[in-house]
C-alpha positions as CSV (number, residue, x, y, z in Angstrom):
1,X,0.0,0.0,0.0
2,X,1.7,3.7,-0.7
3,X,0.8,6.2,1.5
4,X,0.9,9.7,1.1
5,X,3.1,11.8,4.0
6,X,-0.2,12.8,6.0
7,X,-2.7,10.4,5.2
8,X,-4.1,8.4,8.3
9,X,-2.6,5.0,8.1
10,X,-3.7,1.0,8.8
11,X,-0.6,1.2,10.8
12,X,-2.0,3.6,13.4
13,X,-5.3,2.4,13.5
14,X,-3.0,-1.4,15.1
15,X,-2.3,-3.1,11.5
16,X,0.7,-3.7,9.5
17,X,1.0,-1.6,6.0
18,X,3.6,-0.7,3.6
19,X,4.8,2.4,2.2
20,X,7.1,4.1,-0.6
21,X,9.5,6.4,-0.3
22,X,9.1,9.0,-2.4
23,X,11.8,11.4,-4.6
24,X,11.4,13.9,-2.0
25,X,11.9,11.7,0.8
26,X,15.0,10.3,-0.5
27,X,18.3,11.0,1.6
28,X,16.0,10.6,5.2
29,X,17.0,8.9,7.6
30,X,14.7,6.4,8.7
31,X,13.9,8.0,12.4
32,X,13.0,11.5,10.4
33,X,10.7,9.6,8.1
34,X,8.7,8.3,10.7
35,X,8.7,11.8,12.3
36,X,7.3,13.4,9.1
37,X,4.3,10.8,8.7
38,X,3.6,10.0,12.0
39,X,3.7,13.3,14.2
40,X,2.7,11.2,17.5
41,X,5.1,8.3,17.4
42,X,7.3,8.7,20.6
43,X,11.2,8.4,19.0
44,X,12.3,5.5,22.0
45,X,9.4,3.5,20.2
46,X,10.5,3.8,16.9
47,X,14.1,2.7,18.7
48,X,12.4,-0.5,19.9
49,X,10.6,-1.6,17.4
50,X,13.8,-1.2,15.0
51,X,15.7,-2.8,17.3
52,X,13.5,-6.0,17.3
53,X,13.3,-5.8,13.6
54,X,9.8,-5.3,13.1
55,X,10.8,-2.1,10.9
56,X,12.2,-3.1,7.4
57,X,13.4,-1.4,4.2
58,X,13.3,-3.9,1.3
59,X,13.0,-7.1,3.3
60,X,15.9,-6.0,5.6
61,X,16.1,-4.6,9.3
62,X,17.2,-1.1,10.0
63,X,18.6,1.5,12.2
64,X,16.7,4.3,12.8
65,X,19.8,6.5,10.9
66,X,19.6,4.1,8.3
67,X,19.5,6.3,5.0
68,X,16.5,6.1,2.7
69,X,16.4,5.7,-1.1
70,X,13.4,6.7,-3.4
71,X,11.1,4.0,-4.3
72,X,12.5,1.3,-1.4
73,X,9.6,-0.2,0.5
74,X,9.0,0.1,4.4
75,X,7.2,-2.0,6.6
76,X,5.3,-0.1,9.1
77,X,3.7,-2.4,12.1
78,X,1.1,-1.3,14.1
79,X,2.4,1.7,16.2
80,X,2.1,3.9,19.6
81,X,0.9,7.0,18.2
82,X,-0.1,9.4,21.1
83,X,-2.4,12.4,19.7
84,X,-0.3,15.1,18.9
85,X,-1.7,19.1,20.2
86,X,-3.1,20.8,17.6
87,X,0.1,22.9,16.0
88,X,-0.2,26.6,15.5
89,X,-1.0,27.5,12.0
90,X,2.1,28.4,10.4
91,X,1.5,31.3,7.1
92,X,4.3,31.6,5.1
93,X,5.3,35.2,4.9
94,X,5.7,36.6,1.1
95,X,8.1,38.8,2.2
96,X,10.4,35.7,2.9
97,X,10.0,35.3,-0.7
98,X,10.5,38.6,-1.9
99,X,13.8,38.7,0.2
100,X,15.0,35.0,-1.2
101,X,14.8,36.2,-4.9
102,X,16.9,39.3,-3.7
103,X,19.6,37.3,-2.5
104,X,19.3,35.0,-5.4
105,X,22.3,34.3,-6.9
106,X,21.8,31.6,-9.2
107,X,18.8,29.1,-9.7
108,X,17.7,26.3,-12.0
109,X,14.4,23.5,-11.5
110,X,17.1,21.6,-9.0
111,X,19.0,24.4,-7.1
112,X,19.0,27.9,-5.5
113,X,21.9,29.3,-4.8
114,X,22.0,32.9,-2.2
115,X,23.9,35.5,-1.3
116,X,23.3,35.1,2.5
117,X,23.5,38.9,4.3
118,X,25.5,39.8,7.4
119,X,23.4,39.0,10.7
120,X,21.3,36.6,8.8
121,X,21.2,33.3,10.2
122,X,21.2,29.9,8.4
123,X,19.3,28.2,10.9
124,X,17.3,28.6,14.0
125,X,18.8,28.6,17.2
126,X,18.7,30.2,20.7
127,X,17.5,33.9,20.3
128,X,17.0,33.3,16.5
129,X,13.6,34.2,15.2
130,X,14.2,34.7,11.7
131,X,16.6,32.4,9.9
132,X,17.0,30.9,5.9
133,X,16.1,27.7,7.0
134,X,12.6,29.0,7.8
135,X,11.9,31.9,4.9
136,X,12.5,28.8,2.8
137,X,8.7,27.9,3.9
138,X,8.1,30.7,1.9
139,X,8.7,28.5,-1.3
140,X,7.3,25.4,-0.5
141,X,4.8,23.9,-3.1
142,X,2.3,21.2,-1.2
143,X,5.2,18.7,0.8
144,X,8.0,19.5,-1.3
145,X,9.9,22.3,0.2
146,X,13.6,23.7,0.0
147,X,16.3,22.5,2.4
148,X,19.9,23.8,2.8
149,X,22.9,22.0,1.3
150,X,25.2,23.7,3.9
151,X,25.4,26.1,6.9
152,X,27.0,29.6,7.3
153,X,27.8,31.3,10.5
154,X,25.1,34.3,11.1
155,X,27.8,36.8,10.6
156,X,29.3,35.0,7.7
157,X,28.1,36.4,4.5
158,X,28.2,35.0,1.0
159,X,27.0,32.1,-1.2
160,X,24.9,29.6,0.6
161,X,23.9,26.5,-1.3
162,X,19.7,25.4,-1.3
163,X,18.2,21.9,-2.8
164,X,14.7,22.3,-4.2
165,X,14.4,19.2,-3.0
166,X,15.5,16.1,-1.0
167,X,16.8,14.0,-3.4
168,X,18.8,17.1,-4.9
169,X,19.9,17.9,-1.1
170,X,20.6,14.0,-0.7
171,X,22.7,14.3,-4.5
172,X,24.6,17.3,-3.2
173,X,25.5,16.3,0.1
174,X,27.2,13.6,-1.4
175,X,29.4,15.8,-3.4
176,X,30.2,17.8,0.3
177,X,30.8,14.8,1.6
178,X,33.1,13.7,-1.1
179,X,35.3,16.8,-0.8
180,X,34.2,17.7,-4.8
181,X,32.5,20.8,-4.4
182,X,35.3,23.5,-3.9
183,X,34.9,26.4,-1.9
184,X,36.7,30.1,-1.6
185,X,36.3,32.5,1.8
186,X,38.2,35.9,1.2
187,X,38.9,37.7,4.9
188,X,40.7,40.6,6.4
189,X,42.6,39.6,8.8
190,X,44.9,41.1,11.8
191,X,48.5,41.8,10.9
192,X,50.1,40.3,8.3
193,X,50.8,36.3,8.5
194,X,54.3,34.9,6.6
195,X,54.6,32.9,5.3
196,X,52.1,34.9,2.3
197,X,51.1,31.9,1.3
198,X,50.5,28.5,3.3
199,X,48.5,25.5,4.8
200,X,46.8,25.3,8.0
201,X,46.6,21.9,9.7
202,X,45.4,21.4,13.3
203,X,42.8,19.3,15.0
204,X,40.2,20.9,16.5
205,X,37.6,20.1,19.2
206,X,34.5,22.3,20.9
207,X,36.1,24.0,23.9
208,X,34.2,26.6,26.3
209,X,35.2,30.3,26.2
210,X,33.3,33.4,28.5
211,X,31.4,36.3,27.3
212,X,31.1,38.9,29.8
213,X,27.2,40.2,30.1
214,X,25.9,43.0,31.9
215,X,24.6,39.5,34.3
216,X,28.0,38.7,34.7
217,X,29.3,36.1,32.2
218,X,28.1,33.1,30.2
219,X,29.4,30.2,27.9
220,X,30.7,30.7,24.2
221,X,30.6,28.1,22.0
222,X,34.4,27.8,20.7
223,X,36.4,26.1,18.9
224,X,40.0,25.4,20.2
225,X,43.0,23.5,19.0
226,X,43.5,20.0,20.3
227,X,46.1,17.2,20.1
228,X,45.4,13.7,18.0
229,X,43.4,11.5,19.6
230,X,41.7,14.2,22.1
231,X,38.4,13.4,22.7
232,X,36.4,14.7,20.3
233,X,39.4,16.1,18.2
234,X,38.4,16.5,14.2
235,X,41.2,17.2,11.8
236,X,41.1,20.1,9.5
237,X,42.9,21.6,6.9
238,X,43.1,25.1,5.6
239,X,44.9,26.8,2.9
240,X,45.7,30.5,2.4
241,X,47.2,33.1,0.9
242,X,47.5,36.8,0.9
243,X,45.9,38.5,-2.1
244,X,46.6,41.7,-0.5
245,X,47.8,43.8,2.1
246,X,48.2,47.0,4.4
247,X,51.3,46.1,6.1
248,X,51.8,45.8,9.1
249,X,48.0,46.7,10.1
250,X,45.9,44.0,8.0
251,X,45.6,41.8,5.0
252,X,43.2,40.5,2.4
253,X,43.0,36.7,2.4
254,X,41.8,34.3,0.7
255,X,41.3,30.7,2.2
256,X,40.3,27.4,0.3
257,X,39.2,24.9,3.6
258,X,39.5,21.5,2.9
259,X,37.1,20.2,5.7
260,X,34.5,21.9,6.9
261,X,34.7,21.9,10.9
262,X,32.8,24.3,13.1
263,X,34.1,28.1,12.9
264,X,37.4,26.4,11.4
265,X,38.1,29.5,9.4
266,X,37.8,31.4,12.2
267,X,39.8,29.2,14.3
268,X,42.5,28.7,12.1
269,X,43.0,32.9,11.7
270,X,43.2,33.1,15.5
271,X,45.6,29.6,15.6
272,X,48.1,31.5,13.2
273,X,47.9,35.1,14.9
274,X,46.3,37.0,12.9
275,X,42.4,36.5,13.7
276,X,39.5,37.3,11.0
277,X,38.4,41.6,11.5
278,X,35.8,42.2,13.6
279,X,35.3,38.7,15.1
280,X,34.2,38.5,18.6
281,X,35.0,35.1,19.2
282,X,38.5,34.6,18.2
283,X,41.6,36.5,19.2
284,X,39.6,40.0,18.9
285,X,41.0,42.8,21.2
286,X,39.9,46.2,22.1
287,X,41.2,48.8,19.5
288,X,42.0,51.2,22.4
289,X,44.4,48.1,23.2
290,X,45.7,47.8,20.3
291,X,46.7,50.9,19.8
292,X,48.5,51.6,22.8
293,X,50.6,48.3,22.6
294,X,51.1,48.8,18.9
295,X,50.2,52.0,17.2
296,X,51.3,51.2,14.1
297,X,49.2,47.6,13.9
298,X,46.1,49.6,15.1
299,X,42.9,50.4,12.0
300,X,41.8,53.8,11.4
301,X,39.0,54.5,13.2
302,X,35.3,54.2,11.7
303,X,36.3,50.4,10.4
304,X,33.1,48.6,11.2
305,X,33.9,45.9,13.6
306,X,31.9,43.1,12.1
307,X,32.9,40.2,10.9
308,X,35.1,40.2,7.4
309,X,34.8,36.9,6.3
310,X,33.2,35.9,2.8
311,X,32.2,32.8,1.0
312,X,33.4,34.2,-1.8
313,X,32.9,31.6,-4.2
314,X,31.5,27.9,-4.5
315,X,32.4,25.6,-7.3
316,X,31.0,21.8,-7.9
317,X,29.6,19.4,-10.4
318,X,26.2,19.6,-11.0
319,X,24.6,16.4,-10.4
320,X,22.4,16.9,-13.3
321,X,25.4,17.4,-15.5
322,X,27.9,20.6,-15.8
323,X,29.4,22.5,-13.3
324,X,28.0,24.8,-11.0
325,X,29.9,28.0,-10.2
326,X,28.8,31.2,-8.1
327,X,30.5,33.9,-6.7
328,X,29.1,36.5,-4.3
329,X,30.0,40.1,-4.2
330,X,31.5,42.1,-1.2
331,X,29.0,42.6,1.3
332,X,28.4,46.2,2.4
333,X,30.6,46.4,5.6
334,X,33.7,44.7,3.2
335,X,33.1,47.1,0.6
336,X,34.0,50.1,2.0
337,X,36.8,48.5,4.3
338,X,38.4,47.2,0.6
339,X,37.4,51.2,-0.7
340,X,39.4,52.2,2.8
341,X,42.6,50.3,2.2
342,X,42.7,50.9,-1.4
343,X,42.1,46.6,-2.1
344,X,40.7,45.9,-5.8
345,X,38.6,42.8,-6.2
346,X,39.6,42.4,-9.5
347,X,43.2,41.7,-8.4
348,X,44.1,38.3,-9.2
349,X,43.4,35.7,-6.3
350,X,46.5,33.5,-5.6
351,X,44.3,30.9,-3.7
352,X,43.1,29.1,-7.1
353,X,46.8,27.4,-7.4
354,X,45.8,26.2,-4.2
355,X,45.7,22.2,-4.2
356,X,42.2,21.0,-4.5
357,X,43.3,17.6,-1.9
């Protein structure tokens, strides 16, 4: 029997059915498909009954992070379902659409590629009301709705990677995975590293850091450099290379990462000693303190102290044939700090003799 995503099932009612997987259900995980057609089913009974086998895919038993493929059958036995409460009617706002086809930097039927502002954030999280992951509601048609390839940090700006739909995200994240789709950040950075070009390689794991509040202080998610075989410890790998440069106050950079760790950019400017502009997180001091320690180091004033890091540019084969390739523009606060230090964008950017492995 195939069943559509919301229809009311001979499972629930205590009997045993079957269902499809459709194309836009392809690249679930078998926990997230149960989530999306049964609201009420309770996760640890999903867990069970997986783990007794009476869930199957094709004929075999399954995990609940077993991934799914379109048109593989599922056996559904008779299930738990508590009655969900009545969710809130959600409206999709068109100005969430109106604001996607301004960042639009690219789009076919498969993909939708955007130039993600400063502030904006990719997902939602604690204090985030308005992110890209939910103004992509604002283009769903009937189940079928966009979801994000990859993530950018909130104050990260640049070109940020959307699936029309979950095979597409499923085909894509493959190619992430794979290390094939090739990506290009250009920062302004601190100082002025040497060697002018190099390679960044350092194992990183989440460490704790402290924001001072008005209440005192409170946790900051950080990343910090670890040793091999730390707990948690993720290698990554970085390269760089100086397009540019004001010396000995700042430089333009442009970084090709390898792996794609948490803030790794960011921790990698701060690991070398020369952290990203504008960055409160990593290695930022007080301009009052830089300029008394080192006068000559020290920005005019007026610089904007946000974040200067751009994904500049995102290249990867298409996985409907071709190759995809997108580059974003300066975003406002860059602009004038390149129109301040006299940096033209046009200059030829060394990081594309970087190695691609």
């Amino acid at each position: 029997m195939s069943l559509s995503p919301n229809s009311q099932t001979p499972a629930a009612a205590g009997g045993v059915s079957t269902a499809l997987v459709t194309e836009d259900e392809a690249g679930m995980r078998v926990d997230r498909w149960f989530r999306r057609r049964y609201p009420g089913l309770a996760l640890s009974h999903l867990a069970k009954i997986c783990r007794k086998g009476e869930v199957r895919v094709d004929g075999k038993r399954v995990e609940t992070s077993t991934r799914l493929e379109e048109g593989q059958k599922i056996r559904v036995p008779p299930l738990k379902i508590e009655a969900p409460a009545a969710p809130a009617v959600k409206r999709a706002d068109p100005k969430d659409a109106l604001a996607l086809a301004d960042m639009t930097l690219f789009e076919d039927k498969d993909v939708l590629v955007l130039n993600k502002p400063y502030g904006l954030a990719t997902q939602g999280g604690s204090g985030q009301t308005r992110h890209i992951d939910g103004m992509l509601e604002s283009l769903a048609k009937g189940d079928t709705r966009p979801v994000l390839v990859h993530r950018l940090d909130r104050d990260t700006s640049g070109v940020l990677l959307v699936a029309k739909n979950r095979r597409m995200a499923a085909d894509l994240g493959e190619i992430f995975r794979s290390r094939q789709a090739k990506k290009i950040y250009w920062a302004l950075v601190e100082g002025v590293p040497k060697p002018a070009q190099g390679r960044i390689s350092l194992y990183l794991a989440k460490g704790a850091g402290m924001e001072k509040t008005r209440g005192g202080a409170r946790d900051l998610e950080k990343m910090r450099v670890a040793k091999h075989g730390e707990a948690d410890a993720q290698h990554s790998l970085t390269y760089y290379a100086i397009v540019d440069k004001v010396a000995p106050r700042c430089a333009w950079l442009s970084m090709k990462p390898l792996t794609g760790r948490t803030h790794q950019l960011r921790a990698h400017a701060e690991a070398i000693g020369h952290p990203i502009f504008g960055d409160p997180k990593y290695g930022h001091r007080p301009e009052d303190e830089v300029r008394r320690r080192d006068p000559l180091r020290a920005v005019p004033e007026g610089l904007e102290r946000k974040l200067h890091l751009l994904a500049r540019r995102l290249v990867l084969p298409h996985p409907r044939g071709g190759v995809l390739d997108v580059t974003a523009p300066l975003p406002d606060h860059m602009q004038r700090s390149w129109e301040l230090f006299g940096f033209d964008v046009k200059r030829h950017d060394p990081i594309e003799d970087a190695p691609d492995a």
